[in-house]
C-alpha positions in Angstrom: 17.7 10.1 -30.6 14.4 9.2 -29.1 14.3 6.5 -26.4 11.2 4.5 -25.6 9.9 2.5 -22.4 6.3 0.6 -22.5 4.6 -1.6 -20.0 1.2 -3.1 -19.7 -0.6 -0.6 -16.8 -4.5 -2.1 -16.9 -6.1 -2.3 -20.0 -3.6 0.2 -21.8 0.0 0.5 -22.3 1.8 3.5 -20.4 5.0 4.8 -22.5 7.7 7.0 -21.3 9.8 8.6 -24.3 12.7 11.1 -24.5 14.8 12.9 -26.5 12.3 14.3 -28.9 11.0 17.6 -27.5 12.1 20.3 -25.7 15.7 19.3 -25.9 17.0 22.3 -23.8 15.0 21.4 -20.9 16.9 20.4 -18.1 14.7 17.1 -18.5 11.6 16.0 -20.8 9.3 13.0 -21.3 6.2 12.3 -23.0 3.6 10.1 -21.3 1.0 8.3 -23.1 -1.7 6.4 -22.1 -4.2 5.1 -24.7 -4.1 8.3 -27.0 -3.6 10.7 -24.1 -0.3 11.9 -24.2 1.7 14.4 -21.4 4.8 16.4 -22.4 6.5 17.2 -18.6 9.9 19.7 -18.6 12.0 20.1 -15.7 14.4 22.8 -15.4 16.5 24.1 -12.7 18.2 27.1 -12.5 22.0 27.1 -12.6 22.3 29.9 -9.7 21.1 29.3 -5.7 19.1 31.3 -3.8 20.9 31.0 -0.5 18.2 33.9 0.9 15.3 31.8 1.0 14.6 29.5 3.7 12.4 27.1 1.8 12.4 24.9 -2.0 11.7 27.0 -4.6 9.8 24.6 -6.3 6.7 25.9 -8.8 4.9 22.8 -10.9 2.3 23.9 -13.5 -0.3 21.8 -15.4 -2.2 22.6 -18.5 -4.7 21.2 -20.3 -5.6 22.5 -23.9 -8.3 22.3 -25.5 -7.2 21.8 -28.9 -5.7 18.3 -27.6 -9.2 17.1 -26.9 -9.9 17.7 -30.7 -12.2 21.0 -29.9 -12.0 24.7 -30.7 -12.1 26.2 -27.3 -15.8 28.1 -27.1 -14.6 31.3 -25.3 -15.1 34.4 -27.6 -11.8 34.9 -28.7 -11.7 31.5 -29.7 -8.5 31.2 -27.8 -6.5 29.2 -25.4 -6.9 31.9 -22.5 -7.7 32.7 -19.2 -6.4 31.9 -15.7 -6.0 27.9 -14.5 -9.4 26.1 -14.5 -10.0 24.1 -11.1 -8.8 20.7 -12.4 -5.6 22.3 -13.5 -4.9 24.1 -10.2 -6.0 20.8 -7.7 -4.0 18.6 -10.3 -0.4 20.8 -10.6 -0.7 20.1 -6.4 -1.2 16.9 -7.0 1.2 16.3 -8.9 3.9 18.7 -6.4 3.2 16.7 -3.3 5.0 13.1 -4.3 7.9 15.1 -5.8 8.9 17.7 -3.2 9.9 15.5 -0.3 12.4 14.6 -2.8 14.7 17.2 -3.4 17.2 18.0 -0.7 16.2 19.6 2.1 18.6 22.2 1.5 17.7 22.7 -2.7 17.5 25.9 -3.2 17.8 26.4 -7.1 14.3 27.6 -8.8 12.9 24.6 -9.9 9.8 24.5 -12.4 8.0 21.6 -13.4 5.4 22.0 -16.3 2.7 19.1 -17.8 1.5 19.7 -20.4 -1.9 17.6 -21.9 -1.0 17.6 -25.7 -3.5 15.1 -26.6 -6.7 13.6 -25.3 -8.9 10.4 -25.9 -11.5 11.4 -23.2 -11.1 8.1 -21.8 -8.0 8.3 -20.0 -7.6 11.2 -17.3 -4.0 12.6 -17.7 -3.8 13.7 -14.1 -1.8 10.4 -13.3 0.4 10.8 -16.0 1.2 14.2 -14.8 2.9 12.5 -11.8 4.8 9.8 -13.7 6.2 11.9 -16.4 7.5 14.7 -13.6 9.3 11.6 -11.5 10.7 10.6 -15.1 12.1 14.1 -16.4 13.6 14.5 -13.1 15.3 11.6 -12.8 16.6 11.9 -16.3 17.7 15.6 -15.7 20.7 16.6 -13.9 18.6 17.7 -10.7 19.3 15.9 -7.6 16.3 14.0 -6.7 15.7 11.2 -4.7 13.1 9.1 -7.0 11.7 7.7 -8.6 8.0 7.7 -7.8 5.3 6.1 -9.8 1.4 6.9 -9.7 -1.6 5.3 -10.1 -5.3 5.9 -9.6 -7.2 2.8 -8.4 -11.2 2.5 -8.9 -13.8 0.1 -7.8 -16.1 -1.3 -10.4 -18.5 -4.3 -9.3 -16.5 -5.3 -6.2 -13.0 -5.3 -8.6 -10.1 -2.9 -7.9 -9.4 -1.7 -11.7 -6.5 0.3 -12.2 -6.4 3.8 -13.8 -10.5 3.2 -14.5 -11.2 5.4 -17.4 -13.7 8.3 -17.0 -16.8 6.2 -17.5 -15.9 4.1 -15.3 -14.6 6.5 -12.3 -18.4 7.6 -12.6 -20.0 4.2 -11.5 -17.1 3.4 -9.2 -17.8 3.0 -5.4 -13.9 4.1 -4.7 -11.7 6.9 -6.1 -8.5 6.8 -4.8 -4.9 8.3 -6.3 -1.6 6.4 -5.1 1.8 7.5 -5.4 5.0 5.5 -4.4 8.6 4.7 -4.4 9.6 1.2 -4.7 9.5 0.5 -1.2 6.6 2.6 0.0 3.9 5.0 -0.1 4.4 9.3 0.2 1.2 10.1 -1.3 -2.6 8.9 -1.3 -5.2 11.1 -2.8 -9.6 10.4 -2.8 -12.4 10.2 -2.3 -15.0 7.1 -1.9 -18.8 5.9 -0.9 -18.9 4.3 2.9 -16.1 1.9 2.2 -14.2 -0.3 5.4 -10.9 0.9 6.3 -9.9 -2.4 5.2 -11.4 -1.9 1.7 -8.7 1.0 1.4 -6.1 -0.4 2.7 -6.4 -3.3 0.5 -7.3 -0.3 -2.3 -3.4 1.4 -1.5 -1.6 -2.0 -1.3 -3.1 -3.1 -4.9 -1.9 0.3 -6.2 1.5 0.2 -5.0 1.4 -3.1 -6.5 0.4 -1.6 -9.6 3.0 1.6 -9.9 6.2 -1.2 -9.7 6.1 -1.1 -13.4 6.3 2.7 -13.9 9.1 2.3 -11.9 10.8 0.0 -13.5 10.7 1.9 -16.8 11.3 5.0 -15.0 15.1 3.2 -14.3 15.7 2.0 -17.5 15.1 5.8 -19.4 17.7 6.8 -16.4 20.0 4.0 -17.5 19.8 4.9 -21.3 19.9 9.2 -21.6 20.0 10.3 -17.9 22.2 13.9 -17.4 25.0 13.6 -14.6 23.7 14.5 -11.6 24.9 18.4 -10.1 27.3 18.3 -7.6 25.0 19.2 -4.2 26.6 18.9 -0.7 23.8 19.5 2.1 24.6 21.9 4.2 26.0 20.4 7.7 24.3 22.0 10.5 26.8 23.8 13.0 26.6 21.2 16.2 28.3 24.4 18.4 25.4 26.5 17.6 22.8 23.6 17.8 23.8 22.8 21.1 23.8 26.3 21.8 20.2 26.8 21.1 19.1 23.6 22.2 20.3 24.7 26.2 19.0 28.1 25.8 15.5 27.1 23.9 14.5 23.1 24.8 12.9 23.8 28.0 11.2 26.9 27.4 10.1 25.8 24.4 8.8 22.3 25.8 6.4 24.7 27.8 5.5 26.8 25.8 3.9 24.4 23.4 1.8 23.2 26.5 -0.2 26.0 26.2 -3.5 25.4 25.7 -4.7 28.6 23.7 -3.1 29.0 20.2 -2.5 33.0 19.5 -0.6 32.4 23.5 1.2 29.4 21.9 2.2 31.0 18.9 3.1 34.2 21.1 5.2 32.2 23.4 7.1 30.8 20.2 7.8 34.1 18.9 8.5 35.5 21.6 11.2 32.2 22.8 12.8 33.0 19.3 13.7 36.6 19.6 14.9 36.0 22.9 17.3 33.2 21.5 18.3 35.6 19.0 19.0 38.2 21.5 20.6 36.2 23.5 23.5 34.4 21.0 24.2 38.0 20.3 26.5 39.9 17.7 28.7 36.7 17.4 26.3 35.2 15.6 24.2 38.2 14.6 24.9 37.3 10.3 22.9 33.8 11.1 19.6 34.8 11.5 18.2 32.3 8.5 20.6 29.4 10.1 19.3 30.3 13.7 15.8 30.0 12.7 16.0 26.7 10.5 17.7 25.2 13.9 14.9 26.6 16.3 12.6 24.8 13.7 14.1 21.7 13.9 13.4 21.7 17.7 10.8 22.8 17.5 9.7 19.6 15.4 12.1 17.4 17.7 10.3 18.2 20.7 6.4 17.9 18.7 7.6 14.3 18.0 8.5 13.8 21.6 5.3 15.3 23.0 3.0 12.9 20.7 5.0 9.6 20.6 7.0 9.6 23.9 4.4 11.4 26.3 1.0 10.4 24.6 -0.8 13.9 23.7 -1.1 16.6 21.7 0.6 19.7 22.0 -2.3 21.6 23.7 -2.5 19.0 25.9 -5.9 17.2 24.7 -4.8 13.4 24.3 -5.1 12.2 20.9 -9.4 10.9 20.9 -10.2 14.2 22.8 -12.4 16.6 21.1 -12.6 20.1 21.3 -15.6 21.6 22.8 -18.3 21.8 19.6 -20.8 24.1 19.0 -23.3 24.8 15.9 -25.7 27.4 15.1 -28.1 28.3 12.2 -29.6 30.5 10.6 -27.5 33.6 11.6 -27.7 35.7 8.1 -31.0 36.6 7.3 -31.1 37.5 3.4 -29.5 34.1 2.5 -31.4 31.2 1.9 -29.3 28.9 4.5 -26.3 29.7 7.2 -24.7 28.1 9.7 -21.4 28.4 12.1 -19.7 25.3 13.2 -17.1 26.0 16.1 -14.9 23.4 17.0 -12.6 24.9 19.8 -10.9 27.7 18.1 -11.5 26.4 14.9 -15.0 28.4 13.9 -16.7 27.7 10.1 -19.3 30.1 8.3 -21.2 28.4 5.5 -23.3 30.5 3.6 -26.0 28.9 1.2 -27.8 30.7 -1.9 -29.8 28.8 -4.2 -29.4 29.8 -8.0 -31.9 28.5 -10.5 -31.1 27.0 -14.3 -30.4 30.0 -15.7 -27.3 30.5 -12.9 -25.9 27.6 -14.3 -21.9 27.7 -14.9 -20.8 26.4 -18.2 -17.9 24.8 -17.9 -15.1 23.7 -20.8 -13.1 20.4 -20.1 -11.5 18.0 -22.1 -13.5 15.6 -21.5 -16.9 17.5 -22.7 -18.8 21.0 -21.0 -20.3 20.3 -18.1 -22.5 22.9 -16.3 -22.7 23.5 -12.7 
């Protein structure tokens, strides 16, 4: 049975349905927006990886062509080829609000996948992306800490407009991409012309505004057709062996993140780590993976301390110190511009080479080819 949430997001109405496709997903939802319509599946494996050290999360995005209405113009005639630009920038997008959401611990391979099915060319389905992954999840039987809404906020003659269409994101002074919970904000994304801090802030506060909506439906499809959640205890940490590691690493680490030259940082890190290791020998020599989470955690413990408690950075510069800076030009001679900016240890090589017309790119999009 398909289930159905609308609500009134700008000028158009924002849907969330379920139970219609891809019923063996672990979770699925179809987003439309105007006549632009994202199918986004979760699933999660049913077996753990307890070898990996990290979430193995992968989110994809795709964008056909055929949803735009078009035959794509390669010459196969084929949807084909790697992930254009947009799809690549927009599947992180669309992974950053979600990931500080699983548990800390997850460590079933989870994939997300949006999919644009259909396209108005008025309504960018990056957004939707991000709305429809919160939904599926929270509907699935994946532990997830949502939801989270999104929301892209423009700025046409001196008016915040939500989710401006594409015309208008091309005459707006202010691009920006907001996503939130109900209570607050774990992801901003864009880009604007000389705005006031203040302009934004008002920008991120209108759009959190705006996203209470999405959640609100997001709730309600949980309510009607959301899976049981799995059964996920996070892991406690051994306090014995924390404390353990904590007397034998605090201080030495404390100084070693005082040092001023990177690669000797980073070498004094590695080096403080074996030497724990070494030194909790045999007993705990099955532990490596737990060891090393733990030395991480002090590791960001005593970062904290360093920048809120004792006022500075980690190499010691307080926080409105600048490295030493340095530019130069013209360093490669057979291209038509160069230049090496060196901030510190930071050092960047731009290299320039002007093309003319016929170097143009041609670009398919769904909302038209473009060259560049």
């Amino acid at each position: 049975m398909e289930i159905l949430f609308q609500a009134q997001i700008g000028k158009e109405t924002m849907s969330l349905r379920s139970g219609k496709l891809a019923k063996q997903a672990s979770g699925s939802v179809m987003v439309q927006y105007g006549e632009t319509m994202v199918l986004v599946t979760v699933v999660a494996d049913k077996n753990a990886r307890p070898e990996v050290d990290f979430l193995p999360l992968s989110v994809e995005y795709q964008e056909k062509i055929y949803s735009a209405g078009r035959i794509p113009g390669n010459y196969f005639r084929r949807e084909i080829g790697r992930p254009s630009e947009k799809e690549t920038l927009t599947a992180r997008l669309t992974d950053r609000p979600l990931r500080p959401l699983f548990a800390k611990d997850w460590r079933y391979e989870t994939q997300v996948i949006a999919t644009v099915l259909s396209m108005d060319k008025a309504n960018d389905p990056d957004v939707l992306s991000i709305n429809g992954a919160s939904a599926a999840l929270m509907i699935s039987d994946i532990p997830f800490d949502g939801p989270v809404a999104c929301v892209r906020v423009g700025r046409v003659d001196g008016a915040f407009v939500v989710n401006p269409t594409i015309e208008e994101q091309k005459v707006s002074d202010l691009n920006i991409i907001v996503a939130g919970s109900r209570t607050g904000i774990n992801m901003v994304e864009g880009g604007c012309d000389v705005a006031k801090e203040s302009d934004v802030l008002d920008a991120i506060f209108f759009a959190h505004e705006q996203l209470q909506p999405i959640i609100d439906m997001q709730e309600k499809l949980r309510e009607s057709v959301g899976k049981p959640k799995r059964e996920h205890t996070p892991r406690e940490k051994d306090a014995d062996l924390t404390a353990r590691i904590d007397s034998l690493a605090e201080k030495r680490m404390a100084d070693a993140l005082q040092a001023p030259e990177k690669i000797a940082r980073q070498k004094a890190l590695s080096d403080l780590k074996a030497a724990v290791i070494t030194e909790l020998g045999e007993e705990f020599a099955d532990r490596k993976s737990e060891i090393k989470e733990i030395f991480y955690d002090l590791e960001r413990r005593i970062l904290r301390d360093i920048i809120l408690n004792q006022g500075h950075r980690i190499d010691g510069r307080g926080f409105t110190d600048i490295r030493p800076i340095q530019c130069e030009a013209a360093l490669l001679p057979r291209v038509h511009g160069s230049g090496l900016f060196t901030r510190g240890e930071t050092q960047v090589l731009a290299a320039m080479t002007m093309g003319s017309g016929r170097d143009e790119q041609r670009v398919e999009t769904l909302s038209g080819n473009e060259t560049r």
